[in-house]
C-alpha positions as CSV (number, residue, x, y, z in Angstrom):
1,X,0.0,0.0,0.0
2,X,1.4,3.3,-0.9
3,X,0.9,5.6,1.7
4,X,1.0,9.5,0.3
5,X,1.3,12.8,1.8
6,X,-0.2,16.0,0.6
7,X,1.6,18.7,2.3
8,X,-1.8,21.9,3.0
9,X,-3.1,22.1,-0.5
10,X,-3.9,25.8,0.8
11,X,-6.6,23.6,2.9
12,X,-5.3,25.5,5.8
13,X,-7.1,28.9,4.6
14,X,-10.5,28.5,6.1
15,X,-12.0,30.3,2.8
16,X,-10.1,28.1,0.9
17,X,-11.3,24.9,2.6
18,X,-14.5,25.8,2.4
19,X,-14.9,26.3,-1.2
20,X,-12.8,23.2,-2.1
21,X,-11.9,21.3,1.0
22,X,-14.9,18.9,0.3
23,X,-13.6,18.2,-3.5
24,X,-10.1,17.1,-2.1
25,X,-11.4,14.9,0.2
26,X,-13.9,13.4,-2.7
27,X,-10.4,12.5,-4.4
28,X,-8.3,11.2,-1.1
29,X,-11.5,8.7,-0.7
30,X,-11.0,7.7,-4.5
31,X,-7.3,7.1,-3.9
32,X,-8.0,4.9,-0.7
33,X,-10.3,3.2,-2.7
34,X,-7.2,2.4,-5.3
35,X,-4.9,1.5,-2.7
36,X,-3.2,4.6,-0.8
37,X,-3.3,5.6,2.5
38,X,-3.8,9.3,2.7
39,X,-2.9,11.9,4.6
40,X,-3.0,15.6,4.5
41,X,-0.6,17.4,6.8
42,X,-0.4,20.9,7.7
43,X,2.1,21.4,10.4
44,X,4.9,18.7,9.3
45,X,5.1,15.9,6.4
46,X,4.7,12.5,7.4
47,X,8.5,11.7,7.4
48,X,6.6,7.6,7.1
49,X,5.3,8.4,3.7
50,X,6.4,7.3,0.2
51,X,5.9,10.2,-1.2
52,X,4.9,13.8,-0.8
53,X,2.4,16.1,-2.7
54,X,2.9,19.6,-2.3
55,X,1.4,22.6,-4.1
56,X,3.6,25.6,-5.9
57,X,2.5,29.4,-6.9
58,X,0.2,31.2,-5.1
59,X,2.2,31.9,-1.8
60,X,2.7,28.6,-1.5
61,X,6.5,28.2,-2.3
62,X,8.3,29.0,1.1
63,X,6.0,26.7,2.6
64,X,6.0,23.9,0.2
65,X,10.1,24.0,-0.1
66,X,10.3,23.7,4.0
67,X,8.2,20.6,3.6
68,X,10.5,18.9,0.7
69,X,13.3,20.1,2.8
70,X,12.4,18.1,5.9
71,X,10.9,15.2,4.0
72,X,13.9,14.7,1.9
73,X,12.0,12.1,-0.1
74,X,10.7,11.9,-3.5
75,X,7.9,14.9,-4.2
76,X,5.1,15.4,-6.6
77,X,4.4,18.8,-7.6
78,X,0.7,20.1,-7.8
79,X,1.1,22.8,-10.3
80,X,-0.7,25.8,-11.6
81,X,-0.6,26.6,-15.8
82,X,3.0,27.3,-16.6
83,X,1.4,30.6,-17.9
84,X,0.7,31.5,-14.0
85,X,4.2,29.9,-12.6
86,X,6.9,28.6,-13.8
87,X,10.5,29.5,-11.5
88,X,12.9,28.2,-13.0
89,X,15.7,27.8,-10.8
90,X,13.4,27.2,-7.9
91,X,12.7,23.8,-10.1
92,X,15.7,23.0,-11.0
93,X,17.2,23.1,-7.1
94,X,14.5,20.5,-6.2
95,X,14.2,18.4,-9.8
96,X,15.8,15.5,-8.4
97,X,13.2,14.6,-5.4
98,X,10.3,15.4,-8.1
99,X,8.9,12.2,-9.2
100,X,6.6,14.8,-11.9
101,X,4.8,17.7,-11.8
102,X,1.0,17.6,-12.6
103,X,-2.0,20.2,-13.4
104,X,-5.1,20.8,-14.8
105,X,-3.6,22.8,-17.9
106,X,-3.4,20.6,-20.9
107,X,-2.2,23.2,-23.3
108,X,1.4,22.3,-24.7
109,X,2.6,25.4,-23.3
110,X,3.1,24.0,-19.6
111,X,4.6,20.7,-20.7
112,X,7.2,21.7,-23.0
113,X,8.7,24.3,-19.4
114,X,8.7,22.0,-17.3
115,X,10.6,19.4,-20.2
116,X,13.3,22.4,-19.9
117,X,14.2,21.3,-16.0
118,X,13.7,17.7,-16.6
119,X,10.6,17.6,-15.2
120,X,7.4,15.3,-16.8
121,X,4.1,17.4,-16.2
122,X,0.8,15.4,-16.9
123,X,-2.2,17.1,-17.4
124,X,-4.6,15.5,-14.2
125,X,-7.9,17.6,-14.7
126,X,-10.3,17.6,-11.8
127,X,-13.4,15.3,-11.9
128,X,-16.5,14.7,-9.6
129,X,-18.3,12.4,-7.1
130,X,-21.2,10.8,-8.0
131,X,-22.3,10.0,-4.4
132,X,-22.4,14.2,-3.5
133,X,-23.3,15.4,-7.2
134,X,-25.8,13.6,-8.4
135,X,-29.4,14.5,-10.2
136,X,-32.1,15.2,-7.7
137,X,-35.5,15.6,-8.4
138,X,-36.4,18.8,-6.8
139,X,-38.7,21.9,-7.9
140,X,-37.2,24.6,-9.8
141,X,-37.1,27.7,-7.7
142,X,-34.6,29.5,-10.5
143,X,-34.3,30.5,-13.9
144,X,-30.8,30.7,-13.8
145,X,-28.0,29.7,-11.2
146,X,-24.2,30.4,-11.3
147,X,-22.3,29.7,-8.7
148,X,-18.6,31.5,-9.0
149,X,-15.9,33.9,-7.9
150,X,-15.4,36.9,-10.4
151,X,-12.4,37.9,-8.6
152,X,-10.4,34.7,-9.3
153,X,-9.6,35.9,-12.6
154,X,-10.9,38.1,-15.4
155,X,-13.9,37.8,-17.9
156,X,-16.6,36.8,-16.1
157,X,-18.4,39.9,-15.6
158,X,-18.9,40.5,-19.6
159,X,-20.9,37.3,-19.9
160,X,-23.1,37.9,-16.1
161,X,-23.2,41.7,-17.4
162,X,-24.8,40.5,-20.9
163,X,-27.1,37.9,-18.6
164,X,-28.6,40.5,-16.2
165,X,-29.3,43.1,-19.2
166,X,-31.2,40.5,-20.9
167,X,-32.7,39.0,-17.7
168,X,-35.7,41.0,-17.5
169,X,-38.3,39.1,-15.2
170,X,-35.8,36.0,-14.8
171,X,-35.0,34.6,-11.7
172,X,-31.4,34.8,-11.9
173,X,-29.4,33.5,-8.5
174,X,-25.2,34.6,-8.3
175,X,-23.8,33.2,-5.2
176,X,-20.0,33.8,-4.7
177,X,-18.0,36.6,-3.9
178,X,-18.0,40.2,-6.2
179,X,-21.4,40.3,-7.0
180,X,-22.1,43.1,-5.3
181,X,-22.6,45.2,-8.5
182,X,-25.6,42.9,-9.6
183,X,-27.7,43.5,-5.6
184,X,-26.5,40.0,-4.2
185,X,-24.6,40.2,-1.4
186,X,-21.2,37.9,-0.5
187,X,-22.8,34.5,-0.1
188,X,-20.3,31.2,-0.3
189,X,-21.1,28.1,-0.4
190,X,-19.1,24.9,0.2
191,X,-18.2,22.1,-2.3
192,X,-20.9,19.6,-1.2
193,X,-24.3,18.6,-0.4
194,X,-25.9,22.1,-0.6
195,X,-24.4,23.3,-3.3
196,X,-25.6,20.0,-5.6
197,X,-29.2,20.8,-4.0
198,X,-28.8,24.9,-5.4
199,X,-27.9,23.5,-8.9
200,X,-30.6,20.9,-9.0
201,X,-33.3,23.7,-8.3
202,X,-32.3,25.7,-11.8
203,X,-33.6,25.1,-14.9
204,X,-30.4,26.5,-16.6
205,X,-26.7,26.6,-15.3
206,X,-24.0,28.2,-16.4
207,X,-20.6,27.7,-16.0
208,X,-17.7,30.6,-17.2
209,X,-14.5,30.1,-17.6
210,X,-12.0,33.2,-16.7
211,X,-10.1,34.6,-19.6
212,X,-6.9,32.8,-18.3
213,X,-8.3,29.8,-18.4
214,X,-9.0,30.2,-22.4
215,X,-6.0,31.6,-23.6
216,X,-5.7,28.8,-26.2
217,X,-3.6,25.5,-26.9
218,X,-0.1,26.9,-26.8
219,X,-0.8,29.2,-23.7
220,X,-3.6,28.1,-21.1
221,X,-6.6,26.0,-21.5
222,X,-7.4,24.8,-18.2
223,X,-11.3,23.2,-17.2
224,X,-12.4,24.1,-14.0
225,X,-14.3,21.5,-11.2
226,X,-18.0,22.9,-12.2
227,X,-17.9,21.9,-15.8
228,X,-17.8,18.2,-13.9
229,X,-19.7,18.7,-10.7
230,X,-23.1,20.4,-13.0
231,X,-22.5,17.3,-15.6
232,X,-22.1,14.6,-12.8
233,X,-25.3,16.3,-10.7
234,X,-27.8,15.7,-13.6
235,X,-28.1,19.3,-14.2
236,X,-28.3,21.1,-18.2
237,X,-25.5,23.5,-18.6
238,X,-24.7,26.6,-20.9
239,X,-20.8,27.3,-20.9
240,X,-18.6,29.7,-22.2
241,X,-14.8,28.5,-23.8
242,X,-15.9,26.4,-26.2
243,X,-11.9,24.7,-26.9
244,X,-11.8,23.9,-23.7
245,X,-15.1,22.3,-22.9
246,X,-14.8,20.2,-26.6
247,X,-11.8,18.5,-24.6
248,X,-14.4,16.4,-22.0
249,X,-17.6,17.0,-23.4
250,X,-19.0,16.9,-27.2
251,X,-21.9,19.7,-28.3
252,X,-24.4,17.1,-27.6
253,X,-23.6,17.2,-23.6
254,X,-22.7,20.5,-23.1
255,X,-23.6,23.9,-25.3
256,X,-20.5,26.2,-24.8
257,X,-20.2,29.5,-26.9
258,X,-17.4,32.1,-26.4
259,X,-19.4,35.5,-27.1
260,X,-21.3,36.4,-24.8
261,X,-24.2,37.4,-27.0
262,X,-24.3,33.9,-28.2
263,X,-24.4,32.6,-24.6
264,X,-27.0,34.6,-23.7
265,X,-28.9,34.2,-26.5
266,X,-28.8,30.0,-26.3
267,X,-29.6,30.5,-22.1
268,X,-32.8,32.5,-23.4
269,X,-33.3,29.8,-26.1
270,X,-33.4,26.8,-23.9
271,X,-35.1,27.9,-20.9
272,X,-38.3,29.2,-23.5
273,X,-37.5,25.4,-24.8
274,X,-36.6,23.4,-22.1
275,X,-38.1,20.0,-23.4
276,X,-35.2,20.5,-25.1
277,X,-32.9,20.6,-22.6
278,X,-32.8,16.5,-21.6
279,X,-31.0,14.9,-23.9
280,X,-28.1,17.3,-23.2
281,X,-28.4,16.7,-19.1
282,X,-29.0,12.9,-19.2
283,X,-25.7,12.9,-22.0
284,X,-23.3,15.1,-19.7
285,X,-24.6,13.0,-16.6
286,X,-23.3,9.9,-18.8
287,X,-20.5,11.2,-19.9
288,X,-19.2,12.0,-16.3
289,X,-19.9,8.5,-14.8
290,X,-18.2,7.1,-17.7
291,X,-14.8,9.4,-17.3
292,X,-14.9,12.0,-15.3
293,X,-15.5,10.9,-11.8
294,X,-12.4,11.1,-8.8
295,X,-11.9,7.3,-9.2
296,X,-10.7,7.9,-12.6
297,X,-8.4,10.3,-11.5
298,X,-7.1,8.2,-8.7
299,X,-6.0,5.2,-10.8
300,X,-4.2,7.5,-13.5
301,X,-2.8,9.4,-10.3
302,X,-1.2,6.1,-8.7
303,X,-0.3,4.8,-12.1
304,X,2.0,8.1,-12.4
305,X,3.4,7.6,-8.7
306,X,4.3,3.7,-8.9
307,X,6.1,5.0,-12.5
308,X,7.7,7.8,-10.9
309,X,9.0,5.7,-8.0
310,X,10.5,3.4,-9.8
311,X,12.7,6.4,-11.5
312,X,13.3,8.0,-8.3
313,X,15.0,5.3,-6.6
314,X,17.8,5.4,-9.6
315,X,18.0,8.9,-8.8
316,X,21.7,10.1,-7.1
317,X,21.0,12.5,-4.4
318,X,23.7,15.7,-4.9
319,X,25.0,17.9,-2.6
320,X,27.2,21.2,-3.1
321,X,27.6,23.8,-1.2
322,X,26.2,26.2,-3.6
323,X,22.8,24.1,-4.2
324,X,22.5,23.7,-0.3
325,X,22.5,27.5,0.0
326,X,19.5,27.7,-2.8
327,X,17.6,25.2,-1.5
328,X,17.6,26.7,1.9
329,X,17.2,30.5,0.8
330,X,14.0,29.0,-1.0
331,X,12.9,28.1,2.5
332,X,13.5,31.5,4.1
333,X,13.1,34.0,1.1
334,X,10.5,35.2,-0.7
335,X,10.5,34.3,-4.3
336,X,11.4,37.9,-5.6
337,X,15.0,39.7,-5.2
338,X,15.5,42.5,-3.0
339,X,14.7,45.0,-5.4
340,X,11.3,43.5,-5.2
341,X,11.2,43.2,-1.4
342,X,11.8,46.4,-1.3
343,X,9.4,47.9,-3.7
344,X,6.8,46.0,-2.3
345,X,7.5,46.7,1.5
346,X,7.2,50.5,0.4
347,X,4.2,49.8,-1.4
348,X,2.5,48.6,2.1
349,X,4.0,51.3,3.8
350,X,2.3,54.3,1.9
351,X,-0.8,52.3,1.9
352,X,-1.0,52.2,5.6
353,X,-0.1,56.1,5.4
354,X,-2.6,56.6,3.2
355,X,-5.1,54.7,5.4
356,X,-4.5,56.7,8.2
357,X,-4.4,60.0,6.4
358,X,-7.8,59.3,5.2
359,X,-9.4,58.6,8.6
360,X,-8.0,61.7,10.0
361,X,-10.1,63.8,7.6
């Protein structure tokens, strides 16, 4: 039994835990079920484990190189779009614990860096669970649901903006964060029961992709969780990014148009014909069982690990003075030169004065 490690996963932000820590834990069950033992550790890595996941970008670096640093075993990187991060020498100081990198990006863009450090990425997009989203035969109390953060990212508000212009007497629900613009106030709700009950009591939802995720195949195209989690709960579904949808789902599971006139337009479309509607949601709910759920993830995920193993153990472990001393500034430092830390530091500084100036008028 391989027993794995995943080193926070950014779990250890409550706002983060609550969006997603449900969804994590959907795919640690699936990789029990495969045969791991799992663990998710937030104040030391399991020194016991055979390997260790950690996550890189967003903040996450300092904390992720302490943990490879006191593991000093063989790693697995869980990676954003090489668009988003990419250090280089950060990589190259810990290539030789990395058993391979792995993301949701499946552009050729993030492969072909991380084939520069000598580093295999694999393309590990996220799935669903059938026993949380599933179809639900409940009434339909809105027209419209989307549920979504319009700060993670840019884009979103064009298509919303086009929606609510065209809404009219539609019952339109947005529930995330930044809607404030629309008259809904912050509302979040965790990955989980409730959330499959909101989607099951809308006659259309939608899903939008942010511009970064859409870039296009040599940049960023990168599905996110609710393209799976509406398809696996039964529910019909209207997307945006049209490349990247076509990657999991065909145009007779999922309608997906990139202008947002078009979007709106086939949202207005189906809910006047929405007999119409079932063939698409009973198709997408197929589809998912059949390849999209966290199981298949965790037996491509443990086929990558045993491979990776295998490699690592051939691996010769260096030491030099000078990689030592990068290794352990990555453990200390921020990921930006002094210039930076400077800049940046002043920056905070004369936003604080600021601050203060303007509560003294």
């Amino acid at each position: 039994m391989l027993n794995i490690d995943f080193w926070k996963l950014g779990l250890d932000n409550q706002h983060v835990n609550a969006w997603f820590g449900g969804m994590y834990e959907s795919f640690f069950h699936a990789l029990e079920r495969a045969g791991a033992k799992v663990t998710l550790s937030r104040l030391a890595p399991d020194r016991e484990a055979d390997v260790l996941v950690v996550t890189v970008g967003g903040g996450q670096d300092i904390s992720s190189a302490q943990a490879m640093s006191s593991f000093q075993g063989p790693v697995v990187l869980y990676v954003p779009s090489g668009q988003e991060w990419f250090r280089r020498g950060f990589l190259k100081r810990w290539q030789e614990y990395v058993l391979f990198a792995y993301g949701t990006d499946f552009s050729s863009h993030t492969p072909s860096l991380y084939e520069t450090v000598g580093i295999q990425y694999h393309c590990l997009p996220f799935a669903s669970d059938p026993a949380v989203m599933r179809p639900l035969d409940l009434p339909k109390l809105y027209d419209v649901v989307f549920v979504g953060n319009p700060a993670s990212g840019t884009g979103r508000h064009k298509y919303v903006a086009a929606l609510m212009k065209a809404a009219c007497d539609l019952k339109v629900l947005l529930v995330g964060p930044g809607w404030a613009r629309y008259g809904y106030p912050f509302q979040c709700v965790a990955w989980g029961d409730l959330l499959n009950q909101l989607h099951n009591t809308a006659y259309v939802c939608v899903n939008i992709l942010n511009d970064g995720q859409k870039q296009g195949p040599q940049t960023q195209l990168d599905a996110n969780h609710r393209l799976f989690d509406l398809a696996m709960a039964g529910c019909f579904q209207i997307s945006n990014a049209p490349q990247v949808v076509r990657r999991y789902f065909d145009g007779s599971e999922v309608p997906a148009y990139d202008e947002p006139e078009q979007w709106v337009s086939a949202i207005l479309y189906y809910l006047d014909h929405p007999s119409e509607t079932e063939s698409y949601r009973v198709a997408a709910h197929r589809r998912a069982l059949a390849e999209h759920t966290w199981d298949h993830r965790a037996t491509t995920f443990m086929k990558l690990v045993r491979r990776g193993l295998d490699d690592w153990e051939r691996v010769p472990r260096t030491t030099s003075l000078r990689l030592s001393a990068g290794r352990y500034r990555d453990t200390t430092l921020p990921p930006h030169g002094v210039a930076e830390m400077v800049r940046r530091a002043g920056s905070r500084l004369f936003g604080r004065i600021r601050r203060l100036l303007a509560l003294r008028k």
